[in-house]
C-alpha positions as CSV (number, residue, x, y, z in Angstrom):
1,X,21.5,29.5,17.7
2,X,18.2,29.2,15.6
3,X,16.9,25.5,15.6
4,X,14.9,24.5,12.1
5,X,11.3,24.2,12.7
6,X,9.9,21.0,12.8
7,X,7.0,19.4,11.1
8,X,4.1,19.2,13.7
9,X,3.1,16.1,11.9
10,X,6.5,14.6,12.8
11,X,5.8,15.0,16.2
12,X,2.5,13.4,15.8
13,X,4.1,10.6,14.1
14,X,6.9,10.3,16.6
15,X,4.1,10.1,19.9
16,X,1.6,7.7,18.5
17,X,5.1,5.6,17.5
18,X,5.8,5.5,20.8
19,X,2.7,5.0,22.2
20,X,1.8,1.9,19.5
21,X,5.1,0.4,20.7
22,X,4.2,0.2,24.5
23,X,2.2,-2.6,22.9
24,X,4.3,-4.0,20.0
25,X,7.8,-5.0,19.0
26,X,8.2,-2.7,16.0
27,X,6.3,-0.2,14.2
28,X,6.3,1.1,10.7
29,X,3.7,4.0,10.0
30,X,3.8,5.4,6.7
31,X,1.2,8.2,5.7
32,X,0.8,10.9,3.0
33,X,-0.5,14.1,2.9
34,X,-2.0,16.2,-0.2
35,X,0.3,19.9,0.2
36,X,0.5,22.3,-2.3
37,X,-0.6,20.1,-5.3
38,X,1.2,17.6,-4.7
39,X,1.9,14.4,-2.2
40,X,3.9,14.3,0.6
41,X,5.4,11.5,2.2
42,X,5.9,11.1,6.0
43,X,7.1,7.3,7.6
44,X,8.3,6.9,11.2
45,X,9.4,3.7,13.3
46,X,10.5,2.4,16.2
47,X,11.5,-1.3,17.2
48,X,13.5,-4.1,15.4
49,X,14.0,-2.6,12.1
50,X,14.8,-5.9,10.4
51,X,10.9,-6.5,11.7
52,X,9.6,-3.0,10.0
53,X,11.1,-4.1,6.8
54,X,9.9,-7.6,6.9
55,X,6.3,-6.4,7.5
56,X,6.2,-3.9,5.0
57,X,7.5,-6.4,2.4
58,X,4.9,-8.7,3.4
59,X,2.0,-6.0,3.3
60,X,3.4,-5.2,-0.2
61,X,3.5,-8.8,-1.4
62,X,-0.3,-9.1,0.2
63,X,-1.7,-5.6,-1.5
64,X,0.0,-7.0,-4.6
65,X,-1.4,-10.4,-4.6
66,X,-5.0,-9.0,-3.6
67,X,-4.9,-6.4,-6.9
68,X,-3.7,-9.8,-8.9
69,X,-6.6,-11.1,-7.4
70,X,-9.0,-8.2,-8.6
71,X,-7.7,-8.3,-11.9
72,X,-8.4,-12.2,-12.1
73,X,-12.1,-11.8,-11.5
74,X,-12.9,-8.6,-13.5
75,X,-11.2,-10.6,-16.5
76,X,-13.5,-13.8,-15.6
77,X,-17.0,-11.6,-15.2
78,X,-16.0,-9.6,-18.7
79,X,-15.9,-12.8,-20.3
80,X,-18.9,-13.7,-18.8
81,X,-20.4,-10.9,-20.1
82,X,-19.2,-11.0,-23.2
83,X,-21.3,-15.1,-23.8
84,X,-18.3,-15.5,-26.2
85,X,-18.4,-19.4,-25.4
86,X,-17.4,-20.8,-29.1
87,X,-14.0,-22.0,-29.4
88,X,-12.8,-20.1,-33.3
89,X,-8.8,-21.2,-32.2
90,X,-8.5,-17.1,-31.2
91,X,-7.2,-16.4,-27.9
92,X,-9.7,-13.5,-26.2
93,X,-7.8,-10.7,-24.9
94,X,-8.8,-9.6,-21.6
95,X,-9.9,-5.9,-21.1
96,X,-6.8,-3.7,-20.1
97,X,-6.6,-3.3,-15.9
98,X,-5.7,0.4,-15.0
């Protein structure tokens, strides 16, 4: 019986998840890979997995907050740019964030 081949970057994934938990409680490693025009998606974990969600959530609400963060300041330096400091009752609209 033929068994399906296996992604040799599973079995990365798989060792440096077990060596990374020798020294934590749970690990969540997610990582992508450019194939073929397009992206790929590899994730492996080990440990509590109530623990990999909660830290991916919280990485997700941090990357989140630090882009809101971004956002904030290039709005407050293109309006410090612009030296539009009279008050005509208009509402400035900030520059679009991609």
């Amino acid at each position: 019986m033929n068994q399906p081949q296996t992604d040799p970057l599973d079995d990365i994934l798989q060792q440096v998840t077990a060596q990374l938990l020798e020294h934590f409680d749970s690990v969540r490693i997610i990582c992508t890979s450019h194939v073929d025009g397009s992206t790929a998606l590899y994730t492996f974990g080990g440990g509590n997995i109530y623990a990999q969600e909660g830290s991916v959530k919280d990485w997700v609400i941090r990357m989140d907050a630090l882009e809101d963060n971004r956002a904030r300041v290039r709005v407050e330096q293109s309006e410090e740019d612009d030296g539009d400091d009279d008050d005509d009752g208009g509402e400035d609209c900030p520059p679009t964030v991609s």
